[in-house]
C-alpha positions as CSV (number, residue, x, y, z in Angstrom):
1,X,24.2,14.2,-57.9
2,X,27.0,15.5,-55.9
3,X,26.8,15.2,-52.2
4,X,27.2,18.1,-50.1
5,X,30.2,19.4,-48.2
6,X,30.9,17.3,-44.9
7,X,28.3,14.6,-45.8
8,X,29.0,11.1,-47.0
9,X,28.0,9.7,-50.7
10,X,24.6,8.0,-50.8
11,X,25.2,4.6,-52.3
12,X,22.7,2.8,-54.3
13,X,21.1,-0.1,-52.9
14,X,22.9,-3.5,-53.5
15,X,20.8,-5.8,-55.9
16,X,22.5,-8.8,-55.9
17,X,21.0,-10.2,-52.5
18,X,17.9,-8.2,-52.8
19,X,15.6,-10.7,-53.6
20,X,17.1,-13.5,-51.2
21,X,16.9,-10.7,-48.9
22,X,13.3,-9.9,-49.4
23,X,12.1,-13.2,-48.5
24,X,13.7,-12.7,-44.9
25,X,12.4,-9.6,-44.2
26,X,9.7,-11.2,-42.0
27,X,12.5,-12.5,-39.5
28,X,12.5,-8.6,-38.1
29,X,9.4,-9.4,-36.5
30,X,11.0,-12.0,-34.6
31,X,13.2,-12.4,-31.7
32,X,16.6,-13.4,-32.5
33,X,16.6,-16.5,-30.7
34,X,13.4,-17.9,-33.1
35,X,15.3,-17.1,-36.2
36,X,17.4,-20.6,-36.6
37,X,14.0,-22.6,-35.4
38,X,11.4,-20.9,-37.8
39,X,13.9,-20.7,-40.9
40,X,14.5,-24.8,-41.0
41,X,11.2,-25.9,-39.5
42,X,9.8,-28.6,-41.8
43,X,6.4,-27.2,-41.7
44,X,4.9,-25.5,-45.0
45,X,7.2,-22.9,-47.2
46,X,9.3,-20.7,-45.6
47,X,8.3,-17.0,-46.6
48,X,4.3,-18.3,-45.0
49,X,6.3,-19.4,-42.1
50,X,7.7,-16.5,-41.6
51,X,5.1,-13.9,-41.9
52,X,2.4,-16.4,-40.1
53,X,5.2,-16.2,-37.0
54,X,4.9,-12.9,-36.8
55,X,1.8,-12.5,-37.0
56,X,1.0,-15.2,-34.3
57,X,3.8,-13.2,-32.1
58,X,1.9,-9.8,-31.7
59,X,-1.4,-11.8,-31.3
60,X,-0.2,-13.5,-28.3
61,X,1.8,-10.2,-26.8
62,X,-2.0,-8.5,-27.2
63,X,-3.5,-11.3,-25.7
64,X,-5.4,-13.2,-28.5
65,X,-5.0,-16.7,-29.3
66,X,-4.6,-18.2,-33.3
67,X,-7.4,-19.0,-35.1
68,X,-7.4,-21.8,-37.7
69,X,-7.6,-20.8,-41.6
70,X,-7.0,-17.0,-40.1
71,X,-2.9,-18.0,-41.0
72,X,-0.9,-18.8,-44.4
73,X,0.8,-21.3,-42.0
74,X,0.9,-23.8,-40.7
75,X,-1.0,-26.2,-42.6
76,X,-5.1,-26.3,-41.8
77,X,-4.5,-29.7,-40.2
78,X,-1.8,-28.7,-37.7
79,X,-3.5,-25.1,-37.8
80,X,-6.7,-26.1,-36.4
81,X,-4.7,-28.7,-33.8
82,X,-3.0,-25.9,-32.5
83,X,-5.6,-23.3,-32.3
84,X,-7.0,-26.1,-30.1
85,X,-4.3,-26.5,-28.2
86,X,-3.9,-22.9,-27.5
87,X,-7.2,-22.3,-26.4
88,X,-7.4,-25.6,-23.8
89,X,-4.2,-24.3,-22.0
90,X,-5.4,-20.3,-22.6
91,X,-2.0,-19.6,-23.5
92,X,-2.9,-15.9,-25.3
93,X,-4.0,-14.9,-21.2
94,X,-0.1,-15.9,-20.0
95,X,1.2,-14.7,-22.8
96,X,-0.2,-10.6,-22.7
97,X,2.1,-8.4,-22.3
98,X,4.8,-10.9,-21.7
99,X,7.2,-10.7,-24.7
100,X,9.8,-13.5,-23.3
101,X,7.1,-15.9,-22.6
102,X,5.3,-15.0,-25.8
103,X,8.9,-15.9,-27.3
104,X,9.4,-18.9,-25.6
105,X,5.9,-20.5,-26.1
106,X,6.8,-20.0,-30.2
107,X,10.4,-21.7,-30.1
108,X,8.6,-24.6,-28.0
109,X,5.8,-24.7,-30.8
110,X,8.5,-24.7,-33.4
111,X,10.6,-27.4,-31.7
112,X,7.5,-29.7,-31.2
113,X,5.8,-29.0,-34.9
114,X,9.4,-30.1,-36.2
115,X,8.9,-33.4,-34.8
116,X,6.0,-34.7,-36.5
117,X,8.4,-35.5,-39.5
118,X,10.6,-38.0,-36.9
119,X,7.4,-39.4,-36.1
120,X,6.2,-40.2,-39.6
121,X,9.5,-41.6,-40.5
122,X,9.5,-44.1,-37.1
123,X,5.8,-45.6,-38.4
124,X,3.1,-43.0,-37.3
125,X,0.7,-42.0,-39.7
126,X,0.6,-38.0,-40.1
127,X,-2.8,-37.9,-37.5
128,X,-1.1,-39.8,-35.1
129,X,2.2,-37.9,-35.3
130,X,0.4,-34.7,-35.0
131,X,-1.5,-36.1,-31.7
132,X,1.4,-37.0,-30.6
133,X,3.5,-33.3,-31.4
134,X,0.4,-31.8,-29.7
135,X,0.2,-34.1,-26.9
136,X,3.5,-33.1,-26.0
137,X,3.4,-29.7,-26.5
138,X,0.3,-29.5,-24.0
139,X,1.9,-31.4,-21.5
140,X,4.8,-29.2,-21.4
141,X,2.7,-25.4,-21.1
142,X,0.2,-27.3,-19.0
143,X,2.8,-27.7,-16.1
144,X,4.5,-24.4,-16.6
145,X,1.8,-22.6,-16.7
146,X,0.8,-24.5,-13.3
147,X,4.0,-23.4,-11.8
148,X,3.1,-19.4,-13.0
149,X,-0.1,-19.4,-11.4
150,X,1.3,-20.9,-8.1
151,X,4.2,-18.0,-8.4
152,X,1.0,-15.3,-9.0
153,X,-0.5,-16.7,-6.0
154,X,2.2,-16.9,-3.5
155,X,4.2,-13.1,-4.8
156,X,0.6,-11.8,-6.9
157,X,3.4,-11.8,-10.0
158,X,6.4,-13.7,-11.8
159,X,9.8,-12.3,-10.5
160,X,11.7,-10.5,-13.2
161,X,14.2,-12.6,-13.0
162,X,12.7,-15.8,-13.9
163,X,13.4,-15.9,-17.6
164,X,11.2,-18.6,-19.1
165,X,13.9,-19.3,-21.9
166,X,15.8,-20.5,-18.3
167,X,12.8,-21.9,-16.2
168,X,14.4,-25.4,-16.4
169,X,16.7,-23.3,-13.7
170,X,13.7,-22.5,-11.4
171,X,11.9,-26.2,-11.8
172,X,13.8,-27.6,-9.4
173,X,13.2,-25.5,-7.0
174,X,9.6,-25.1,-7.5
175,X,9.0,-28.9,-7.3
176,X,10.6,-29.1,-3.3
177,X,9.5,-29.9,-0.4
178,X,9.6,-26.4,0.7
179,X,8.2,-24.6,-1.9
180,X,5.1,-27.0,-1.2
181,X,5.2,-25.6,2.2
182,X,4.6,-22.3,1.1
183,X,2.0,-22.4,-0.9
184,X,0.5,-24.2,2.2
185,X,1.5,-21.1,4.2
186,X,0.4,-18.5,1.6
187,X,-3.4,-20.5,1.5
188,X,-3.4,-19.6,5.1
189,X,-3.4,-15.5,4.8
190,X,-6.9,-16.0,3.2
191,X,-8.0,-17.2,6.6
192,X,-6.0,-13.7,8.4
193,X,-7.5,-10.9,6.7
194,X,-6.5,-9.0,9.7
195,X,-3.0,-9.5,9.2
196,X,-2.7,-8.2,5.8
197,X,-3.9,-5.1,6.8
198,X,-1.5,-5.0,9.8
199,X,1.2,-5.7,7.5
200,X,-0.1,-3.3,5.1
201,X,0.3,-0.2,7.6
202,X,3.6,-1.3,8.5
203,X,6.1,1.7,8.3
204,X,5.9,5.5,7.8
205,X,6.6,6.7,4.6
206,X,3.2,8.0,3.2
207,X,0.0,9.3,5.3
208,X,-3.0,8.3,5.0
209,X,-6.5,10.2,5.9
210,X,-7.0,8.7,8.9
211,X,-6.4,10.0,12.5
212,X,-3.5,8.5,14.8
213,X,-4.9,9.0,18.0
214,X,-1.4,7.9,19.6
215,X,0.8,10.5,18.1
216,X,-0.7,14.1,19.3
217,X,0.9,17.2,19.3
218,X,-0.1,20.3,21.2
219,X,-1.3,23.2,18.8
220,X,-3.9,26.3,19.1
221,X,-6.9,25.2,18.0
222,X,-10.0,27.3,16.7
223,X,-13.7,26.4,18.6
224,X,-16.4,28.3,18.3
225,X,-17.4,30.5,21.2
226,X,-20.3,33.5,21.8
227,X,-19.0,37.3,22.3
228,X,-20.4,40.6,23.0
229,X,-19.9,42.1,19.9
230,X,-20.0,45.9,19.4
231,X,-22.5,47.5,16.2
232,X,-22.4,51.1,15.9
233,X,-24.9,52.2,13.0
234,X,-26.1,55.6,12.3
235,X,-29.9,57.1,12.8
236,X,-31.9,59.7,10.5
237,X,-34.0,62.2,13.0
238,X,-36.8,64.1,11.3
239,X,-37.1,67.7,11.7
240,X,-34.2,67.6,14.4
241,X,-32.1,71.3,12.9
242,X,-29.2,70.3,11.8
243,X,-28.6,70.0,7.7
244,X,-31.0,71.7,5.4
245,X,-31.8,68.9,2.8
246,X,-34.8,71.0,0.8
247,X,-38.5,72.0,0.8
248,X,-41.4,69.8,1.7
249,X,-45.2,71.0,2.8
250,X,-45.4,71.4,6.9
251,X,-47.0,73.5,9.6
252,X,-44.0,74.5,11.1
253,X,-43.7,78.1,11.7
254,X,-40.0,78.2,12.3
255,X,-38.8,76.5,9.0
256,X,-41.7,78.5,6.8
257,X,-40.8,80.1,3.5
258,X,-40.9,83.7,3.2
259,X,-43.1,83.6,0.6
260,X,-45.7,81.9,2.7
261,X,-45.5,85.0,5.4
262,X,-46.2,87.4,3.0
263,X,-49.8,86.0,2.7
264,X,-49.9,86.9,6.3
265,X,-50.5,90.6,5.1
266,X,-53.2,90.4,2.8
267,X,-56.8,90.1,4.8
268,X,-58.4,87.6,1.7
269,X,-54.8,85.6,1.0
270,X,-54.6,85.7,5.2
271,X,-57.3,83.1,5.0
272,X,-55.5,80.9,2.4
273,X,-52.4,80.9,4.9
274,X,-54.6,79.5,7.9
275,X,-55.9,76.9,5.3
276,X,-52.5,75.6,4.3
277,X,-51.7,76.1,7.8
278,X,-54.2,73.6,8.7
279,X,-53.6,71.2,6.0
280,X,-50.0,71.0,6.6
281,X,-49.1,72.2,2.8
282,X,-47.0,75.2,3.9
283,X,-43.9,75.5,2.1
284,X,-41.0,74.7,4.8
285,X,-37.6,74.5,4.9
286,X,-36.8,70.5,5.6
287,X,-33.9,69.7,7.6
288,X,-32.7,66.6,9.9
289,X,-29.8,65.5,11.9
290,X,-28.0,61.8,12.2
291,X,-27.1,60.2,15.4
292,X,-24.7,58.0,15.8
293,X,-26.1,55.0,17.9
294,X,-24.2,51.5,19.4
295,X,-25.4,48.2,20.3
296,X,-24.0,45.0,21.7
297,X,-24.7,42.1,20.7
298,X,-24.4,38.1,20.8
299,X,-22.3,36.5,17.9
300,X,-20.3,33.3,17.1
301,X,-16.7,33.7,17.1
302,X,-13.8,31.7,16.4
303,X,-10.9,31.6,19.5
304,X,-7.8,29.9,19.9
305,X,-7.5,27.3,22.3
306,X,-4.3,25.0,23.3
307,X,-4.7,21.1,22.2
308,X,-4.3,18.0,21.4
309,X,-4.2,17.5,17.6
310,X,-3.9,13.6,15.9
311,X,-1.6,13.2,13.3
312,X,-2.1,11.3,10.4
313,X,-1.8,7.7,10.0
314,X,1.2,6.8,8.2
315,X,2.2,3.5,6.3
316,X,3.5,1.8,3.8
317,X,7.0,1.5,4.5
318,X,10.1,-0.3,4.9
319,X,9.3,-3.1,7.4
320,X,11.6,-4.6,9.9
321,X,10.3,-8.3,10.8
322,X,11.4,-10.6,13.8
323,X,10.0,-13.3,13.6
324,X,10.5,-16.6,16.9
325,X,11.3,-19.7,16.2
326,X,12.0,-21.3,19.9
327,X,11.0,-24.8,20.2
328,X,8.0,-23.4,21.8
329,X,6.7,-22.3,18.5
330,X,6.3,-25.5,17.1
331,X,3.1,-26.5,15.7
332,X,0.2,-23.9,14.9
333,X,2.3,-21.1,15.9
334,X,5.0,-21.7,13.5
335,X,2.6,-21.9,10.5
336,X,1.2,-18.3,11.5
337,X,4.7,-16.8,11.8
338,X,6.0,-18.3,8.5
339,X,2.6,-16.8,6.9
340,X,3.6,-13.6,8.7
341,X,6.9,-13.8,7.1
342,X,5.6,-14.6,3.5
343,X,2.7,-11.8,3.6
344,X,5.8,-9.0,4.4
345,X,8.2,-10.5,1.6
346,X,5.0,-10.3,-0.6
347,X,3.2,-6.6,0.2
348,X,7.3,-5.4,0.4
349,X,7.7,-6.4,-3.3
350,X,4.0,-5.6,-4.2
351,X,4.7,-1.7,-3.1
352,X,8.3,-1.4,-3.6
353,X,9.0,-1.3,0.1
354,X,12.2,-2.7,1.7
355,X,11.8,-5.9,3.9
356,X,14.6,-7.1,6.5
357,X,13.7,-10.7,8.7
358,X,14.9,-11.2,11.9
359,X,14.8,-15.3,12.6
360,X,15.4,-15.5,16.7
361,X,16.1,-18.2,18.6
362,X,18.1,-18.7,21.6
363,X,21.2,-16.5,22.2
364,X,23.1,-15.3,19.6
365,X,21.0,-17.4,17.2
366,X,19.6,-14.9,15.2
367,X,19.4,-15.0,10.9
368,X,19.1,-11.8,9.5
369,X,17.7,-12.1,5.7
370,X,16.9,-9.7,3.0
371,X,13.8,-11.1,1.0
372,X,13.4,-9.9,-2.3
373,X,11.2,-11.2,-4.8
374,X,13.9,-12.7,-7.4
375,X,15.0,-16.1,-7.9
376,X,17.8,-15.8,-5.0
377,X,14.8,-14.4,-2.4
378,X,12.6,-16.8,-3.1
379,X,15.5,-19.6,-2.9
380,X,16.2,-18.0,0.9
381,X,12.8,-17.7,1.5
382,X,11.9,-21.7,0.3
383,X,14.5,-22.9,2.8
384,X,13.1,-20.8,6.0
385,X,10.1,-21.6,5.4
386,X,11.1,-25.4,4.7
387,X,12.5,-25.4,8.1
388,X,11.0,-26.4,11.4
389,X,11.6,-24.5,14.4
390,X,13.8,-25.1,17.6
391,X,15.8,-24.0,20.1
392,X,15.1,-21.1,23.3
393,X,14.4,-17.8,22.9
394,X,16.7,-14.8,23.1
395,X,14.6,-11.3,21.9
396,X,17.6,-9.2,23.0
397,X,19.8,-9.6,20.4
398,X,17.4,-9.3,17.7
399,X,16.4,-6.3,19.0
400,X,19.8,-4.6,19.3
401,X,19.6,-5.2,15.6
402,X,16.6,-3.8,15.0
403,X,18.0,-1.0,16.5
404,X,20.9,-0.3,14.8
405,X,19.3,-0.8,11.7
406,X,16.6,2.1,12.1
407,X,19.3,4.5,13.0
408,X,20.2,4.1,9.6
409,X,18.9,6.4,6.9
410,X,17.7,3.4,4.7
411,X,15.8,2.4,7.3
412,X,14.6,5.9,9.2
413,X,10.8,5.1,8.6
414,X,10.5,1.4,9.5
415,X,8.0,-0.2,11.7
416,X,8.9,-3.3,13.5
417,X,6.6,-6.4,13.4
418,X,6.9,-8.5,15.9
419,X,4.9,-12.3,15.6
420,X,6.1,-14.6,18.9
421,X,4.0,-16.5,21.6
422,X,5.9,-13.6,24.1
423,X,7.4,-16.2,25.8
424,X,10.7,-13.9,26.4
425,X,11.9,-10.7,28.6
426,X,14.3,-8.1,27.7
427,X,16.5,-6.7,29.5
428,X,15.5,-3.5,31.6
429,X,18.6,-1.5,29.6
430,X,17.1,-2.9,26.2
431,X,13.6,-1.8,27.0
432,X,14.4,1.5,27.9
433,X,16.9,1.8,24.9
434,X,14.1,1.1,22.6
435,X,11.2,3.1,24.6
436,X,13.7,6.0,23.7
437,X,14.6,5.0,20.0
438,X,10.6,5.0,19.9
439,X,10.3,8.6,21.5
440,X,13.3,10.2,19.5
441,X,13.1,8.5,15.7
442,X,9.5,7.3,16.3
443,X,9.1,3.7,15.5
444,X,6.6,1.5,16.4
445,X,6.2,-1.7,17.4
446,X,3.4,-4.3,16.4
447,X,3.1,-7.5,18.1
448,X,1.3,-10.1,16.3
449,X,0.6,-12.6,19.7
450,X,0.4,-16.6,18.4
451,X,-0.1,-17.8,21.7
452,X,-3.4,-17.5,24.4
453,X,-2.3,-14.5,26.0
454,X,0.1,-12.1,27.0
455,X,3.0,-11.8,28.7
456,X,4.6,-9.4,30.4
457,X,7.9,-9.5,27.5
458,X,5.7,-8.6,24.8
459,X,3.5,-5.9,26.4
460,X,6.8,-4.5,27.4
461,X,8.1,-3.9,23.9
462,X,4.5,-3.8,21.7
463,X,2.9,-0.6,20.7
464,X,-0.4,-2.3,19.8
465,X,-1.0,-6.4,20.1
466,X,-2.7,-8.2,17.5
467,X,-3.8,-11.4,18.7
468,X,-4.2,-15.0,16.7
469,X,-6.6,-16.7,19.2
470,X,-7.5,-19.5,16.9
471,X,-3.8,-20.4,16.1
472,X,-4.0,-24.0,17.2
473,X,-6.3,-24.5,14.0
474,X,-3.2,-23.6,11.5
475,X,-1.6,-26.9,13.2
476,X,-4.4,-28.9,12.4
477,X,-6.2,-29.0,15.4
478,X,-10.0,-28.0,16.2
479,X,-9.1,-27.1,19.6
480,X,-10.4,-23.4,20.8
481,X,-8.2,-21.2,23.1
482,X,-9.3,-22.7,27.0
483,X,-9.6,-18.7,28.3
484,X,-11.6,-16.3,27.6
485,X,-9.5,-13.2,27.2
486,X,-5.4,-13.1,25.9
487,X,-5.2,-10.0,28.0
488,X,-5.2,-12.0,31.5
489,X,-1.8,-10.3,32.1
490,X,-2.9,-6.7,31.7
491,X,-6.0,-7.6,33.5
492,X,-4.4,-8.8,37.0
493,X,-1.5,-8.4,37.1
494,X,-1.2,-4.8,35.9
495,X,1.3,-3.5,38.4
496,X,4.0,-6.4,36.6
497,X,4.6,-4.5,33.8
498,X,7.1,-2.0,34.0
499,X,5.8,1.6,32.9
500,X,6.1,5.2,34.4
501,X,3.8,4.6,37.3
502,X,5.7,1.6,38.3
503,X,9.3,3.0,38.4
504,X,8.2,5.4,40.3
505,X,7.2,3.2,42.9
506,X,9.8,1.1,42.2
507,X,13.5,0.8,44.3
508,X,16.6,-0.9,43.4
509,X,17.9,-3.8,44.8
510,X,20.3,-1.9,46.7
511,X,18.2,0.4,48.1
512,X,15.3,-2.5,49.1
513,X,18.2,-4.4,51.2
514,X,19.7,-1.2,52.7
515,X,16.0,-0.8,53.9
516,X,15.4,-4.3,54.8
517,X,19.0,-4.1,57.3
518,X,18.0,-1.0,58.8
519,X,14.5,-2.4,59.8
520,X,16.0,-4.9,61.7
521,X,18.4,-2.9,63.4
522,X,15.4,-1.3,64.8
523,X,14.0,-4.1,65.7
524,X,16.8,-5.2,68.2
């Protein structure tokens, strides 16, 4: 056949590798990095092998587990072991929907089942070398899979960057001391429901259907209301002249028939004309008029008022998180703020939402950290949370940054989170700089209070206070909070806190002294 013009010549299929090719076709099933381990594997024939692989493979990637005699391979000893083995560790759950640890779990099967020869030729029996492959093989799974179900508890998944052909890599780090420390941490959310929901409202990027009583704008609102309302109809008057509509039987003289007057002139028919009379059957013209009548009355009416309207409750955003670690916070307190930090790093990656931290300590000790949940986040994050706190505490220059960074666009619609025992003061400047980064981009504030009450710092910058009264308990102590109330501050000593009320009544130092002087000079 001659090809057409422009298009290359079909060639015939080669036969001289066909059939060695045939016998391979099976490795398209696999992954590439199986073919080497399931082509010299000294388990059963090779072309079995093969198609039994790939078989297993999308049965684990669907999330069931092998079955013994279901598979050409392996043999129904080491089948039935394996089944087994799958089923005690419940690989087929792990492996769902997970094509690299679906992959990895079948180059580890291949490696150990390759074994069992080594074993036989060093003086086991074939039982006791397959025990032996098996033993090993479940030893292995059973502590990774240990190590995935503490990454699914701390993050609610496995990073996407933790290969498990490379989790050797991540071992190390998942064995410290610090990683230890937070899965402690995380185990301690479960007993702060309240805080996950704090966290989860952090930011402004989507509204949600309830009202936000603190953000109100003025609009015209529609109430009901009564009214004197105007009905105009119009009235039918009988035998009112006006329009002629036709003939009906009456005794009206004026609006009689001709006809019915001619009996007038007849003395017998005279006496029919009195009868009709009397009956009301004459023949008369009928006629009527309409009047045109109006009445007021009540009705409900809709009127526009000016008022207060709530606006939506927004959340789930990017969230800004400082986070104290003074000396100060030592104990209790700094196992609730490293929860508080762990519970953002893990809602942030569970939503897609950006996450900054803030670490503050005494001046110009501040550690600004990006947690995302990869292998380098969870490295940074493993270290903080590995560390104990110390040092003062300095909250302005973590909150210049905070600052700055919401005047970026990246970071336009972030809340701030705030966890501290409010041991601390900004400065006047700072508090008024952020009252009016508040007013103008609209951020807020959220003060999560680790401490038994309030101070006069915190309520300063904090929208809303969210207090951990039973703190000490995170430290290992049963102890309960010795008052009765964290808002002593706010209670008695309301006139410390600087607001509008307050400034007004409020002079400068200047102006206090120049009074003070001029006292005394009337005194003398």
């Amino acid at each position: 056949m001659t090809p057409a013009s422009g298009q290359a010549p079909t060639l015939p299929p080669s036969r001289l590798f066909a059939a060695g090719e045939a016998r391979l076709a099976a490795l398209d099933g696999l992954a590439r990095a199986q073919w080497l381990g399931s082509l010299t594997n000294s388990q059963g024939w090779l072309e079995p092998r093969l198609a039994a692989l790939g078989e297993l493979r999308r049965n684990l990637s669907e999330g069931h587990g092998p079955e013994a005699g279901a598979l050409d391979w392996p043999p129904p000893p080491v089948a039935a072991a394996v089944a087994a083995a799958f089923a005690e560790l419940d690989l087929p759950r792990y492996c769902h929907g997970q094509a690299d640890l679906t992959d990895t779990v079948l180059m580890s099967l291949l490696f150990q089942l390759d074994l069992i020869v080594d074993y036989v030729d060093r003086g086991a029996s074939e039982s006791e070398a397959l025990a032996m492959a098996m033993q090993a093989f479940r030893e292995d799974w059973a502590e990774h899979c240990g190590e995935i179900d503490e990454l699914v508890e701390v993050f609610g998944m496995v990073p996407d960057d933790c290969e498990h052909s490379r989790w050797d890599e991540l071992r190390g780090l998942l064995h410290s001391a610090g990683w230890q420390e937070m899965l402690r941490i995380r185990r301690l959310i479960a007993g702060l429901p309240e805080l996950v929901k704090i966290i989860r409202e952090l930011g402004r990027a989507r509204p949600t259907d309830e009202d936000d009583s603190a953000s109100q704008s003025l609009v015209e609102v529609m109430e009901q209301a009564v009214a004197l309302r105007a009905e105009t109809r119009s009235v039918r008057v009988p035998d009112m002249p006006g329009e002629t509509r036709g003939i009906h039987r009456a005794d009206r003289l004026a609006r009689m028939l001709p006809a019915e007057a001619m009996l007038l002139g007849h003395p017998r028919l005279r006496l029919v004309w009195h009868a009709r009379r009397a009956e009301r059957t004459l023949l008369c013209y009928e006629d009527d008029d309409r009047m045109t009548e109006t009445r007021l009355h009540e009705a409900p009416v809709l009127q526009p008022r000016p008022g207060l309207m709530p606006a939506k409750k927004l959340e789930l955003g990017p969230m800004l998180v400082c986070v104290d670690t003074s000396g100060s916070m030592q104990g209790g307190s700094e196992a609730v703020a490293k929860a508080v930090v762990l519970e953002a790093m893990r809602a942030a990656h569970a939503r897609g939402r950006a996450c900054r931290v803030f670490a503050f300590g005494g001046p110009e000790e501040v550690i600004e950290m990006d947690l995302p949940v990869d292998r380098a986040g969870i490295e940074r994050a493993t270290q903080f949370l590995g560390q104990s706190f110390r040092g003062g505490t300095d909250i302005c220059a973590p909150l210049e940054k905070v600052i700055a960074a919401v005047e970026q666009e990246r970071w336009r619609q972030a809340d701030l989170l705030l966890a501290t025992d409010g041991e601390f003061g900004a400065t006047p400047a700072l508090a008024a700089r952020l009252n009016a980064v508040k007013r103008e981009l609209g951020l807020r504030v959220q003060g999560v209070l680790i401490a038994d009450r309030e101070t006069v710092g915190l309520l300063e910058i904090a929208d809303h206070v969210f207090p951990v009264r039973d703190w000490r308990r995170f430290g290992g102590s049963d102890v309960e909070s010795p008052i009765h109330s964290h808002r002593l501050t706010a209670l008695y000593f309301p006139g410390a806190l600087r607001n509008e009320s307050t400034r007004e009544g409020t002079v400068s130092g200047a102006e206090a002294s120049a009074a003070f002087l001029d006292g005394k000079r009337q005194q003398r």
